[in-house]
C-alpha positions as CSV (number, residue, x, y, z in Angstrom):
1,X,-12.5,-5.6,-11.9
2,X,-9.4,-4.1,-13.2
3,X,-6.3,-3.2,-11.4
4,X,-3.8,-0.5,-12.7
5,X,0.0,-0.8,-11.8
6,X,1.2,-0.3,-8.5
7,X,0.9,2.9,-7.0
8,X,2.8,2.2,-3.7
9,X,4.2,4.9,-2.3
10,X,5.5,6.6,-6.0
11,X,5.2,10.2,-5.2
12,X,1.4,9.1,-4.9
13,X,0.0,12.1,-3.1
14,X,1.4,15.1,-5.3
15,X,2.3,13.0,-9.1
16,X,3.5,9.8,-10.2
17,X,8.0,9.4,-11.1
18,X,8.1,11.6,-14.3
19,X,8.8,8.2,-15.9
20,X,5.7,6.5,-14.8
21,X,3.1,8.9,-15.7
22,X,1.6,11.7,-13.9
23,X,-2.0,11.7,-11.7
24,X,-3.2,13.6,-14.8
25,X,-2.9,11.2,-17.1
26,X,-4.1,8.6,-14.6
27,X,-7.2,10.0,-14.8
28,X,-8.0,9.2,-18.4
29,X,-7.5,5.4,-17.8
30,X,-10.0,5.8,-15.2
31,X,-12.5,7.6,-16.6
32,X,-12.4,5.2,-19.9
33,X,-12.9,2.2,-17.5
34,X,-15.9,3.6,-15.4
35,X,-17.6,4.8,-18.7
36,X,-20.3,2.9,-19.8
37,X,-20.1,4.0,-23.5
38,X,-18.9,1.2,-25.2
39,X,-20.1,-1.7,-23.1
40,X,-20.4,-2.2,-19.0
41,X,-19.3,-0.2,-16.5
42,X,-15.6,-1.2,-15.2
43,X,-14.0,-0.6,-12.2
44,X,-10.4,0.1,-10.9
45,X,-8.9,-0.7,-7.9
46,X,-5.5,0.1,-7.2
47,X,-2.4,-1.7,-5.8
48,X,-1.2,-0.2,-2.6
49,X,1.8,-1.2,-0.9
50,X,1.1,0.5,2.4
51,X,4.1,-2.4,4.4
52,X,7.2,-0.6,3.0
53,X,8.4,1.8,0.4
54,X,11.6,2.1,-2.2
55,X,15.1,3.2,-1.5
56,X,14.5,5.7,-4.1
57,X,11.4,6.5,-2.6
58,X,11.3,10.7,-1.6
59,X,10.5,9.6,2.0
60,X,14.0,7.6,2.2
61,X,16.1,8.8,-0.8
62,X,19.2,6.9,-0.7
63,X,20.5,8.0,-3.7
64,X,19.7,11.4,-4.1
65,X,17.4,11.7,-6.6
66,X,14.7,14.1,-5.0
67,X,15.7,18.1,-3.9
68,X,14.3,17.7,-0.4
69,X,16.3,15.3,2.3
70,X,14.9,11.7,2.6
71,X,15.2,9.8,5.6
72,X,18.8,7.8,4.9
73,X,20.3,11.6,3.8
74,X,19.4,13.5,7.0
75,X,18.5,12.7,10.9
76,X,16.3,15.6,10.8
77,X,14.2,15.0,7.8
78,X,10.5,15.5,7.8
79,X,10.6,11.8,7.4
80,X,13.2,10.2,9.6
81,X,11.0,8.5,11.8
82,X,8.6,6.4,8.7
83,X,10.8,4.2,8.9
84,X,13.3,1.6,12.1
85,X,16.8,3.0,11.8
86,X,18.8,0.2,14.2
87,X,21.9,2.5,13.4
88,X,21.2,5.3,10.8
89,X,21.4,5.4,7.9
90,X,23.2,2.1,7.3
91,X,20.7,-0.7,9.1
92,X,17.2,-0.1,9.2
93,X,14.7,-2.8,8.8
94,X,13.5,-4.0,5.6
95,X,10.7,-6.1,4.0
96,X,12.3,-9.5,4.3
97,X,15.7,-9.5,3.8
98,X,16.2,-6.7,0.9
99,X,17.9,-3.9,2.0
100,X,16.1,-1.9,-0.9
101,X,13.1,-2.2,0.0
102,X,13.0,-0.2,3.7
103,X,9.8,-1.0,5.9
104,X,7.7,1.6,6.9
105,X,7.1,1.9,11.0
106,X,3.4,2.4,11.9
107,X,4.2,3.5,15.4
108,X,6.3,6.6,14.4
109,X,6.0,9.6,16.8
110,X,2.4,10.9,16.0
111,X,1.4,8.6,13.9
112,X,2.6,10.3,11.1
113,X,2.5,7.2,8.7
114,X,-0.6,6.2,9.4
115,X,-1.9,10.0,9.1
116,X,0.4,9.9,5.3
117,X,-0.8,6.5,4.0
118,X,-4.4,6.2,5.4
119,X,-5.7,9.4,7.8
120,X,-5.5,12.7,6.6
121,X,-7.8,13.9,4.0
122,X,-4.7,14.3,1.7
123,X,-3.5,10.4,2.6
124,X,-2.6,8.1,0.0
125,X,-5.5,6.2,0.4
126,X,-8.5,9.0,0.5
127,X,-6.6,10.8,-2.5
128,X,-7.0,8.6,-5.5
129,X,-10.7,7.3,-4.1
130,X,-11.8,10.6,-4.2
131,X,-12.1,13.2,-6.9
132,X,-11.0,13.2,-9.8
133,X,-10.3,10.0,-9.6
134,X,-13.0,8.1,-7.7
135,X,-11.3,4.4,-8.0
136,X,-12.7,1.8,-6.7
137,X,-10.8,0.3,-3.8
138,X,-7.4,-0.8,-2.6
139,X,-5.8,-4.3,-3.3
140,X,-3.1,-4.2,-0.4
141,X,0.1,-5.6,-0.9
142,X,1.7,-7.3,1.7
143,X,-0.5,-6.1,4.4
144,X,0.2,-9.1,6.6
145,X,3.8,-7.6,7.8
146,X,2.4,-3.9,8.3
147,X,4.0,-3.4,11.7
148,X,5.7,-0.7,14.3
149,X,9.5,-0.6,15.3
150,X,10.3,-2.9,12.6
151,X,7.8,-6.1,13.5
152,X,6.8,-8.5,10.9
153,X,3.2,-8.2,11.5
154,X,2.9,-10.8,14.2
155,X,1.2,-8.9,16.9
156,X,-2.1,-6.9,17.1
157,X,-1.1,-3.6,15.8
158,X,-1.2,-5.4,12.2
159,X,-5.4,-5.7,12.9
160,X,-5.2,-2.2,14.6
161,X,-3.6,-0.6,11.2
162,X,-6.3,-2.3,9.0
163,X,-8.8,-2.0,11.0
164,X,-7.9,2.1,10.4
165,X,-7.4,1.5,6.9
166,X,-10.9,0.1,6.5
167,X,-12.4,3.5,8.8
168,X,-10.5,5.6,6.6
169,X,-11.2,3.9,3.0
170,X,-15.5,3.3,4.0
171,X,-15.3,7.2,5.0
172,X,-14.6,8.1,1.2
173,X,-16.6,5.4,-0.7
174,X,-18.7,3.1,1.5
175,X,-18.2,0.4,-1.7
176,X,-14.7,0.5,-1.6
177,X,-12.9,-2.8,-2.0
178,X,-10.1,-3.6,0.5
179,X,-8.3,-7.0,-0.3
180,X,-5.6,-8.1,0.9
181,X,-3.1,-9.9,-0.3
182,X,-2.6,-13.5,1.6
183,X,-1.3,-17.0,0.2
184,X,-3.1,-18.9,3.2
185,X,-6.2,-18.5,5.5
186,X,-7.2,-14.7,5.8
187,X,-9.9,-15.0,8.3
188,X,-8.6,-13.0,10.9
189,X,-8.6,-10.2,8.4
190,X,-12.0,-11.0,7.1
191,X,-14.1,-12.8,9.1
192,X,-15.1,-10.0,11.5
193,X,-15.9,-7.7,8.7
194,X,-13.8,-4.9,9.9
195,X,-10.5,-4.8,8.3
196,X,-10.3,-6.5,4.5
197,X,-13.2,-7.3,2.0
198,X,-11.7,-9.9,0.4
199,X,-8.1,-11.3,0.1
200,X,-6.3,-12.6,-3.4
201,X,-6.0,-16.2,-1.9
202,X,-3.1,-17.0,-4.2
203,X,-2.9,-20.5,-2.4
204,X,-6.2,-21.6,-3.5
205,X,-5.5,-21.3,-7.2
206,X,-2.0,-22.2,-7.2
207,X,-1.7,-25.0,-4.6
208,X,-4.3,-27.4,-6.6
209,X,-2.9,-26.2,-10.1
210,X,0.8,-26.9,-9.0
211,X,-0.2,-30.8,-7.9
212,X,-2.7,-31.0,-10.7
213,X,0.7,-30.3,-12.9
214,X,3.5,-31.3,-11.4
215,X,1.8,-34.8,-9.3
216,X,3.3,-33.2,-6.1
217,X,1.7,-31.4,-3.3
C-alpha cells in the first residue's frame, strides 16, 4: 500500500497549489501504481486531513493569496462559517494551539463541511476515489479531534462525522480503506465496523521500540 503526499484540503476539489502539482499529473502516479505491467498491482491511498485546514488555505485565506474572499478576509464569504470565529477574524479555534492551522467546524449552518469534505458527489473525498483517479482509500489525519463549534473531538459528533465519512467513501468504492490515524486504542472507531477500517497505531510500533532503545518506558 502506498500513500502519496497529503492532499488535505490543497485546492483538492478543482487542482492542486500550482507549486504542488496539478490533479492532472496526479493521475499519472496513480495509474503507474495500479498497473500491473511491471510487477503486482499497487494501490494508493491518500492522506486526508479532513480536522482542519491552512491559513493559506482558499477557504480561510489569511494572506491573500487566492482572488475570491476566504473566511479571515470577509464575514460574508462563501466560507465564513467552516470554521469557529470566537471574534472574527482575529481568534478562531485552531488544531492545538497553532494559530496557523484553523479547525474546521462540522456543525456549520447546513452542514456545508461535511457536504464539501465528505457528501456531495463533488466532496473531497468521492472526487479522487472516483474517476480518473479511482485511489484506493483515505488514511485520515487527525480524525480524533474532528468536531463542531470548535470541540476537540471529545463528544459523539466525532463518531457521527465518521460514521458519514465511512457512508460516503463505501458509496464510491465498497473496498475503500479508511484508517485513521490514532497513537492509542482505536476501538471505538473500529470495533463496530462502521466508522474506520484500520488505524496507523503509531503507539504500537514506537512504544516497544523506544524502551527497546532507550531502557525507559
Amino acid at each position: 500500500m502506498i500513500s502519496i503526499g497529503t492532499i488535505g484540503l490543497i485546492k483538492a476539489i478543482e487542482s492542486f497549489s500550482p507549486n504542488k502539482g496539478t490533479n492532472a499529473l496526479l493521475q499519472t502516479p496513480i495509474s503507474n501504481i495500479h498497473s500491473s505491467t511491471n510487477g503486482p498491482k499497487g494501490y494508493v491511498v491518500l492522506d486526508g486531513v479532513f480536522n482542519h485546514t491552512g491559513d493559506t488555505n482558499q477557504w480561510f485565506d489569511k494572506y491573500n493569496k487566492w482572488l475570491t474572499l476566504g473566511a479571515y478576509e470577509s464575514q460574508s464569504s462563501t466560507w465564513s462559517n467552516y470554521y469557529n470565529f470566537q471574534t472574527w477574524p482575529t481568534t478562531f479555534s485552531t488544531f492545538l494551539t497553532s494559530s496557523r492551522l484553523p479547525k474546521l467546524n462540522f456543525g456549520s449552518t447546513g452542514s456545508a463541511v461535511r457536504d464539501a469534505l465528505y457528501n456531495s458527489s463533488t466532496s473531497v473525498a468521492k472526487t479522487y476515489l472516483g474517476a480518473p483517479y479511482s485511489i484506493d482509500g483515505w488514511r485520515l489525519d487527525a480524525p480524533q479531534y474532528a468536531d463542531k463549534d470548535g470541540g476537540s473531538g471529545n463528544n459523539s459528533t466525532n463518531h457521527t462525522i465518521w460514521k458519514e465519512f465511512r457512508s460516503a467513501v463505501k458509496s464510491i468504492n465498497p473496498n475503500a480503506d479508511i484508517l485513521g490515524e490514532y497513537w492509542g486504542n482505536a476501538s471505538s472507531w473500529t470495533v463496530a465496523g462502521d466508522q474506520w477500517d484500520g488505524a496507523t497505531n503509531f503507539d504500537g510500533f514506537t512504544q516497544p521500540v523506544s524502551e527497546w532503545i532507550t531502557g525507559k518506558d
